[in-house]
C-alpha beads as a LAMMPS data file, in Angstrom:
LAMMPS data file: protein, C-alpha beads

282 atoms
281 bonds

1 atom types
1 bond types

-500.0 500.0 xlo xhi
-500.0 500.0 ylo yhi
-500.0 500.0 zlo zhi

Masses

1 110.0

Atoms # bond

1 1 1 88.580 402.570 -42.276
2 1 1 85.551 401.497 -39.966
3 1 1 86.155 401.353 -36.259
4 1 1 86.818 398.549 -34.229
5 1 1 84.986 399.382 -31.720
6 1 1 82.605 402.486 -30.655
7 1 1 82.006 402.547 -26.894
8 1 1 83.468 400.736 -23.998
9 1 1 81.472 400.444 -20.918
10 1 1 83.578 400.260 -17.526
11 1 1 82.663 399.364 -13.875
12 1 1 85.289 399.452 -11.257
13 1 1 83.167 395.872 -9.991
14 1 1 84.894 394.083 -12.783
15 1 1 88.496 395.137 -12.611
16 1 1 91.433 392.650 -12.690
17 1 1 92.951 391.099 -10.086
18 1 1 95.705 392.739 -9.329
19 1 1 93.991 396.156 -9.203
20 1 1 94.471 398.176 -5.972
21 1 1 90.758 399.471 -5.286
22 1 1 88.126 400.617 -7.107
23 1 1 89.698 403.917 -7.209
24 1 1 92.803 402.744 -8.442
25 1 1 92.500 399.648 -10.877
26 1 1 92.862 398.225 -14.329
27 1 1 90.208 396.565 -16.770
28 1 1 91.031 393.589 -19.068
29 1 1 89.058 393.877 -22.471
30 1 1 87.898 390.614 -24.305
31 1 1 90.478 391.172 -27.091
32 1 1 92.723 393.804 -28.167
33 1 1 91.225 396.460 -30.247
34 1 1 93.295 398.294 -32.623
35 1 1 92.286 401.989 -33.258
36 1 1 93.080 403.579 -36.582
37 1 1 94.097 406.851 -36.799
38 1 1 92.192 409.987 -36.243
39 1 1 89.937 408.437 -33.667
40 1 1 88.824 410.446 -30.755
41 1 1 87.963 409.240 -27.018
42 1 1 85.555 411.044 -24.291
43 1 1 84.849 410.082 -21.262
44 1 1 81.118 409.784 -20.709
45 1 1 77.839 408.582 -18.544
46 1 1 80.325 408.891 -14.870
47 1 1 78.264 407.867 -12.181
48 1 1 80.331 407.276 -8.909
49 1 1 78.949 407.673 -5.041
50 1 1 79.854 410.445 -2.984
51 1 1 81.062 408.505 -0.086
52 1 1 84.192 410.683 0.774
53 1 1 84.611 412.352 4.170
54 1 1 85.553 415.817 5.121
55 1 1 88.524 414.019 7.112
56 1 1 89.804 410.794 5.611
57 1 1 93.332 409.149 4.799
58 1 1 93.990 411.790 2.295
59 1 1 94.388 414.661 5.084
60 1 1 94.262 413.570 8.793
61 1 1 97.296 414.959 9.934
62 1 1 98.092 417.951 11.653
63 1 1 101.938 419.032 12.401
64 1 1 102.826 421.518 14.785
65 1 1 106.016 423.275 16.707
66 1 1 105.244 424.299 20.298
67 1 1 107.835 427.226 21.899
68 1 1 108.411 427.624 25.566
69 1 1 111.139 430.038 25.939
70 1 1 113.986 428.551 24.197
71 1 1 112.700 425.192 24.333
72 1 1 110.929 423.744 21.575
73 1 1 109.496 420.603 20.325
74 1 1 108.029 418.895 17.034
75 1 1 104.550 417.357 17.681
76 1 1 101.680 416.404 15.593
77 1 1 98.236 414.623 15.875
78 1 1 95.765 412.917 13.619
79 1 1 92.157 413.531 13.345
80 1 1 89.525 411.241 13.488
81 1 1 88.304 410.045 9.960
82 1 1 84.491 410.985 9.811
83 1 1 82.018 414.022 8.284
84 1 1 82.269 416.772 10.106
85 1 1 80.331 420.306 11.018
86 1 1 82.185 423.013 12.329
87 1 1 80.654 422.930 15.784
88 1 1 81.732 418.856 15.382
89 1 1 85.588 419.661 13.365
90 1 1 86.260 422.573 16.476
91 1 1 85.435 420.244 19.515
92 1 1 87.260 417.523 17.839
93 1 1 90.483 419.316 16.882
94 1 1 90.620 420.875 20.849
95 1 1 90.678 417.225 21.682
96 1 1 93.127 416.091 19.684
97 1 1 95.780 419.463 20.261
98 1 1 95.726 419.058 23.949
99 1 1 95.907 415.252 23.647
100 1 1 98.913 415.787 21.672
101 1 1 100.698 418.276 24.287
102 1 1 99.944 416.177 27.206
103 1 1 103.200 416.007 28.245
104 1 1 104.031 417.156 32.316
105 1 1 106.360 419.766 30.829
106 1 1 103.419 421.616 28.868
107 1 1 100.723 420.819 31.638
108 1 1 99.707 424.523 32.044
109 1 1 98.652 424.898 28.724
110 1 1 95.203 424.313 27.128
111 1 1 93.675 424.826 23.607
112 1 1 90.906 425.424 22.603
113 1 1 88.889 426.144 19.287
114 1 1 85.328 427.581 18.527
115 1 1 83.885 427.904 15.757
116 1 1 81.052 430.850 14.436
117 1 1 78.467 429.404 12.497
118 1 1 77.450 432.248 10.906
119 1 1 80.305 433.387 9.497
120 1 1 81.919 430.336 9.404
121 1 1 85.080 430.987 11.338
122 1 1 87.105 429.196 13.501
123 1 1 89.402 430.294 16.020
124 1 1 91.832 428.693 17.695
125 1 1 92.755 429.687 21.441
126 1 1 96.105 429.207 23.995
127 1 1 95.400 429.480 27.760
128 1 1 98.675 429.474 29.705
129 1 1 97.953 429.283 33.864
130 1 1 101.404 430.005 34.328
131 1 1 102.287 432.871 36.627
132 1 1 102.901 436.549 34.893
133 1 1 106.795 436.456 35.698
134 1 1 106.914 432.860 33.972
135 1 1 105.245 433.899 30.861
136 1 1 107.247 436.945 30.566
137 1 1 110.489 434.541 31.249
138 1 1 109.351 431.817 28.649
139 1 1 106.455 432.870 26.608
140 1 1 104.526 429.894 24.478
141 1 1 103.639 429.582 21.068
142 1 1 102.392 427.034 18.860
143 1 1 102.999 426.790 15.129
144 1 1 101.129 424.672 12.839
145 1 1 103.215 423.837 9.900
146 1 1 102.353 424.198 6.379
147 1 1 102.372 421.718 3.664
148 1 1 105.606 423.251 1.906
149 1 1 107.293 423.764 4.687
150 1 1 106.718 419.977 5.743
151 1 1 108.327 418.953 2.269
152 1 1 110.709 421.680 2.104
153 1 1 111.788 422.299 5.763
154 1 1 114.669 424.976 6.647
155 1 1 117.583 423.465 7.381
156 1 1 118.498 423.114 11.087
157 1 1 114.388 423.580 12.443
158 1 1 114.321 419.817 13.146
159 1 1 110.905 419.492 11.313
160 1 1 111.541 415.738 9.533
161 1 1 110.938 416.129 6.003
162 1 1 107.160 414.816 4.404
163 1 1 106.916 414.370 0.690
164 1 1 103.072 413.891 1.607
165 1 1 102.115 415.114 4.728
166 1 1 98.829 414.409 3.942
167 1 1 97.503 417.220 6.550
168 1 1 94.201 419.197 7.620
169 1 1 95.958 422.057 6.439
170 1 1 93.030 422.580 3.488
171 1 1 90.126 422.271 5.839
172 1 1 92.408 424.613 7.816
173 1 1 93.394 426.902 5.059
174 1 1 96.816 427.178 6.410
175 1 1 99.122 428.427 3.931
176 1 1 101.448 430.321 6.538
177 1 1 103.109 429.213 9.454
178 1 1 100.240 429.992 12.049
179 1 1 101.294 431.828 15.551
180 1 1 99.160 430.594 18.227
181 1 1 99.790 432.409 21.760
182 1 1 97.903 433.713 24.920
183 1 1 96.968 437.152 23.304
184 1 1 96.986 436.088 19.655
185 1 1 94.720 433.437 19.310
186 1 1 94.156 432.146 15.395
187 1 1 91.159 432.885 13.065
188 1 1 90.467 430.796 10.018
189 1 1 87.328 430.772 7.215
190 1 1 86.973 426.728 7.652
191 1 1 86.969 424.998 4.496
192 1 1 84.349 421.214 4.827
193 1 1 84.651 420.598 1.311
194 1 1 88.489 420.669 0.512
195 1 1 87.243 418.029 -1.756
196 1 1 86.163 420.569 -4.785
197 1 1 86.810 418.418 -8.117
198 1 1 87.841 414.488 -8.892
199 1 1 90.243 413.942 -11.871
200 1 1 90.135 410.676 -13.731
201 1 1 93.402 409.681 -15.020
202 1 1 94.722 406.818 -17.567
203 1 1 98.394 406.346 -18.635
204 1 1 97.125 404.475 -21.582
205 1 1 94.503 406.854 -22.439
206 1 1 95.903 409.935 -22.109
207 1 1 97.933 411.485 -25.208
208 1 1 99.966 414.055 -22.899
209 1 1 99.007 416.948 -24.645
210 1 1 97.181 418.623 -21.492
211 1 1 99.172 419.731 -18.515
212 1 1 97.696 420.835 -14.960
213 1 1 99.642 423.635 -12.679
214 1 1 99.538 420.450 -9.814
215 1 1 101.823 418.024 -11.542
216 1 1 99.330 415.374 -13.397
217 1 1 99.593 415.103 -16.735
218 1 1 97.432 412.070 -17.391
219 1 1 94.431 413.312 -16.568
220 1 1 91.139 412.074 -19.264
221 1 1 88.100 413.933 -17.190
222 1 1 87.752 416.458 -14.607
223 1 1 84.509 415.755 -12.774
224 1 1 83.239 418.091 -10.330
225 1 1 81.688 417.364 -6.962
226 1 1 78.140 418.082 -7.589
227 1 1 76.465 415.915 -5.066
228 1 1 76.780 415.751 -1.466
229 1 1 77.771 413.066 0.844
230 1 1 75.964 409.928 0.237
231 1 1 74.112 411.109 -2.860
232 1 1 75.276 409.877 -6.455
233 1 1 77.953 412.559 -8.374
234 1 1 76.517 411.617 -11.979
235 1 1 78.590 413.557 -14.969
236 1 1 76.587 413.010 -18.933
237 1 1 79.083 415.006 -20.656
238 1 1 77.317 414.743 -24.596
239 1 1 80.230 417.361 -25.544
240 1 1 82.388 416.438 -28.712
241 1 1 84.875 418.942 -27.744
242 1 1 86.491 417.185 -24.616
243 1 1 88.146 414.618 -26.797
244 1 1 91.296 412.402 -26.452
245 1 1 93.433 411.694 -29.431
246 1 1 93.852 408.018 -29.298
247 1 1 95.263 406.847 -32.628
248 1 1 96.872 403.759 -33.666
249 1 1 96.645 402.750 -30.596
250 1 1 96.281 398.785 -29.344
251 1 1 93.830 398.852 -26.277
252 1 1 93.688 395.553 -24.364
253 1 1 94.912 396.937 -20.596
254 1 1 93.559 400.077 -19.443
255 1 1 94.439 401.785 -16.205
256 1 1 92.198 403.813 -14.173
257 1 1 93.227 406.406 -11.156
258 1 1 90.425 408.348 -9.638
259 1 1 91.973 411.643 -7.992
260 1 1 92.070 414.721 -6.151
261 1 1 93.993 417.755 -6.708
262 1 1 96.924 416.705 -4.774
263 1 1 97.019 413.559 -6.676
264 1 1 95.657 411.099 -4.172
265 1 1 93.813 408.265 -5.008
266 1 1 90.089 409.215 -3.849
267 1 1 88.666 406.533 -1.627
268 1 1 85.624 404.608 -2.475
269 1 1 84.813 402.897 1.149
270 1 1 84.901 399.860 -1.097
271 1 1 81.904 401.199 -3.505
272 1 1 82.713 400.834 -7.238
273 1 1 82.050 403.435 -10.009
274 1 1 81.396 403.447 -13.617
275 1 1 81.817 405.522 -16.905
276 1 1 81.814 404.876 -20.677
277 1 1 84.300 405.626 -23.272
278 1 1 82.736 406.585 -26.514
279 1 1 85.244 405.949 -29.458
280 1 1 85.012 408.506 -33.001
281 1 1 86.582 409.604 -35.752
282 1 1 87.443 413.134 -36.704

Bonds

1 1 1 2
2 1 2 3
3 1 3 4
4 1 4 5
5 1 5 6
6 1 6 7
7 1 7 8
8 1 8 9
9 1 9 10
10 1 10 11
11 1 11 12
12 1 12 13
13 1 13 14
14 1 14 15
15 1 15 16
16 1 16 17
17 1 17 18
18 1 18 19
19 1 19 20
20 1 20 21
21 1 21 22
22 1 22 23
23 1 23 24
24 1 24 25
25 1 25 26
26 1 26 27
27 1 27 28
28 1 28 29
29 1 29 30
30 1 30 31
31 1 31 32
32 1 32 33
33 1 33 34
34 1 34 35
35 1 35 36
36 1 36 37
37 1 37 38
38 1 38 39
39 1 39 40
40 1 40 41
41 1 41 42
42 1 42 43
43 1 43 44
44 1 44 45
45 1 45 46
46 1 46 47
47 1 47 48
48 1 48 49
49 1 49 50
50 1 50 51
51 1 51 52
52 1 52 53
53 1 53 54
54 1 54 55
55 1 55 56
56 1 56 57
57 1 57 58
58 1 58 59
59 1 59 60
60 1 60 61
61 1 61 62
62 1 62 63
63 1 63 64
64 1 64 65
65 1 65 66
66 1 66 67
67 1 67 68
68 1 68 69
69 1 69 70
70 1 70 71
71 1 71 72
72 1 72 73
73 1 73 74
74 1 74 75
75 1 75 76
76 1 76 77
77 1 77 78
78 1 78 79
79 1 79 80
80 1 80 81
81 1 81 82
82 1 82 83
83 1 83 84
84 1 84 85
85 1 85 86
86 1 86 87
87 1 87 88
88 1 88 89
89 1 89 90
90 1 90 91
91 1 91 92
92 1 92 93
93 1 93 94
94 1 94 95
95 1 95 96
96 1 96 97
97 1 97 98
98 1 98 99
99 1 99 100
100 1 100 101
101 1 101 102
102 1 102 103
103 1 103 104
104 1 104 105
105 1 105 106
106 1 106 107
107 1 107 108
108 1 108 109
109 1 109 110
110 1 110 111
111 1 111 112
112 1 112 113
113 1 113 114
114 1 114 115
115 1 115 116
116 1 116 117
117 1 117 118
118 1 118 119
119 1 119 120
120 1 120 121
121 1 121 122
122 1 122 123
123 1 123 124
124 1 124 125
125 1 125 126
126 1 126 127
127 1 127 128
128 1 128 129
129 1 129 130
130 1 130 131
131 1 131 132
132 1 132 133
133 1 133 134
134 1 134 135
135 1 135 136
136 1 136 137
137 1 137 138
138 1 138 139
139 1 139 140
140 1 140 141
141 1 141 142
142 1 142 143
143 1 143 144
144 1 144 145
145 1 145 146
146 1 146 147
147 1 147 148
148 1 148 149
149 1 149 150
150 1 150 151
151 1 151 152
152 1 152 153
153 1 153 154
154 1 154 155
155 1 155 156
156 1 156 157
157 1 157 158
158 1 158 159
159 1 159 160
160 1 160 161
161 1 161 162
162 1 162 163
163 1 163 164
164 1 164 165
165 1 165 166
166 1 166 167
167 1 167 168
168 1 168 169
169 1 169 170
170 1 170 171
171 1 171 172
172 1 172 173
173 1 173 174
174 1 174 175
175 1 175 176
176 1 176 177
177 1 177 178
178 1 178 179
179 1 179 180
180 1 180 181
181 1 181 182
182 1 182 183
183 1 183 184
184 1 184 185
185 1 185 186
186 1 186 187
187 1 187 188
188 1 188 189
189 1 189 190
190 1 190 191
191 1 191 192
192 1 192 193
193 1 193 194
194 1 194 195
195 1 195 196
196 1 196 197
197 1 197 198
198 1 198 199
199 1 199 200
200 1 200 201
201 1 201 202
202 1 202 203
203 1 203 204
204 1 204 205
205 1 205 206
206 1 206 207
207 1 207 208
208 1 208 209
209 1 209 210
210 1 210 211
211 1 211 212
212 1 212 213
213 1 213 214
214 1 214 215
215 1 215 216
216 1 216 217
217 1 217 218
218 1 218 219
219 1 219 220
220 1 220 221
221 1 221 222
222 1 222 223
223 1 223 224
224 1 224 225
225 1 225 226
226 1 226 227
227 1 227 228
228 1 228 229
229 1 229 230
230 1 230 231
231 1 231 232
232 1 232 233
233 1 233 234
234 1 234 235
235 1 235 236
236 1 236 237
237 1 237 238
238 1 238 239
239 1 239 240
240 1 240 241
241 1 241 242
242 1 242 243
243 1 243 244
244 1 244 245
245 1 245 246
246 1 246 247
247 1 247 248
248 1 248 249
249 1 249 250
250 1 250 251
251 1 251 252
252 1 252 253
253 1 253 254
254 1 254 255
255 1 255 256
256 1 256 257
257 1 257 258
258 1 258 259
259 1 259 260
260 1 260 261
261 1 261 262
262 1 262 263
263 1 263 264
264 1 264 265
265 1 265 266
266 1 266 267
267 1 267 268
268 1 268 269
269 1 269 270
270 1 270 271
271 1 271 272
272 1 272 273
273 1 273 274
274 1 274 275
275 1 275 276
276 1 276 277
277 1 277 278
278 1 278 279
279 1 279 280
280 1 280 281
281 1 281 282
């Protein structure tokens, strides 16, 4: 039985109506193509723009616990969305932790955070101008939470519960509650690229026969981020290995997700992509 079709070409421009963005959209084919069995599918010719920053909607947010004495509190800030360097990331999150403990109560403390270019470390400091009976009285601490323990918090530490906390926590590399005081500031190896891979998913492409350790199971391409900011991340597979089993299947709809590895939708800054679909039989 002859095919159908061969090859679908796809650009995010042309997507229907009620698509979300060009990251996250659905195409409407001319007719509905029926595809026999024993017919393979790979993704091919992926050309999308880099045009992702190092701080964006997908991790912003920055959740922390600060301790004086007894008394504590559950604060948090959000970073700027922009490209930064570390000189750029350290100044900025400085700003944004002492904005964030501005109130009168916590007016003797200061952070600040510097960041070694050559080893790329940053290091994040607490300066408390208290007197040295006071800080022996009620010593401070600040805690920046993780990402599990934002969606699994312990019950009774009045941290509010985020499915997605969407945080800085991978630029940050945070992965244990961090202990911020006076004599123990923080060190971290910054990460600028927590942006390492893109996945391409399709409900009505994928076969569910592949399974990923971070909960997506409709991924149809993994496409890693060769290209820097700006540039164009372009992907020509020519493999017949990477193949999708898409038999007897009746293609009309298609849906399209572009991805990171925590499963948000990548975004685009309104740019559209493009790919192929190459159609053969086994």
């Amino acid at each position: 039985m002859s095919l159908d079709i061969k090859k679908i070409y796809v650009d995010s421009r042309y997507k229907t109506s009620n698509s979300n963005n060009d990251s996250d959209f659905s195409i409407e084919l001319p007719r509905t193509f029926n595809v026999p069995d024993g017919v393979v599918a790979h993704i091919d010719d992926i050309v999308i723009p880099a045009c992702w920053t190092t701080v964006d909607e997908r991790n912003p947010n920055c959740y922390f616990g600060i301790f004086v004495g007894v008394d504590s509190a559950e604060l948090s800030f959000t970073m700027p969305t922009k490209n930064y360097d570390g000189l750029g990331f350290a100044t900025a999150l400085a700003q944004q932790f002492n904005a964030a403990i501005a109130a009168p109560q916590y007016a003797n403390f200061v952070v600040s955070a510097t960041y070694d270019l050559l080893q790329n470390i940053l290091v994040i400091s607490l300066t408390d101008s208290r007197s040295a009976s006071a800080k022996t009285l009620a010593p401070v601490t600040i805690q920046i939470r993780t990402d599990e323990v934002l969606q699994n918090p312990p019950a009774g530490s009045g941290i509010t519960q985020r499915s997605n906390p969407r945080t800085i926590n991978t630029i940050l590399r945070t992965t244990v509650n961090t202990r911020i005081t006076e004599s123990t500031p923080w060190r971290c190896f910054l990460d600028l690229h927590p942006t390492r891979n893109l996945y391409l998913c399709s409900a009505a492409l994928a076969s569910y026969d592949t399974v990923s350790n971070f909960g997506n199971d409709t991924i149809i391409k993994k496409i890693p981020c060769a290209a820097g900011y700006n540039k164009l991340l372009v992907q020509m597979s020519g493999s017949t290995l990477d193949g999708l089993n898409v038999s007897k299947r009746s293609l009309r709809y298609i849906d399209f997700k572009l991805v990171d590895t925590n499963n948000n939708i990548v975004p685009l800054q309104g740019n559209h992509f493009s790919f192929s679909i190459v159609f053969v039989k086994k």
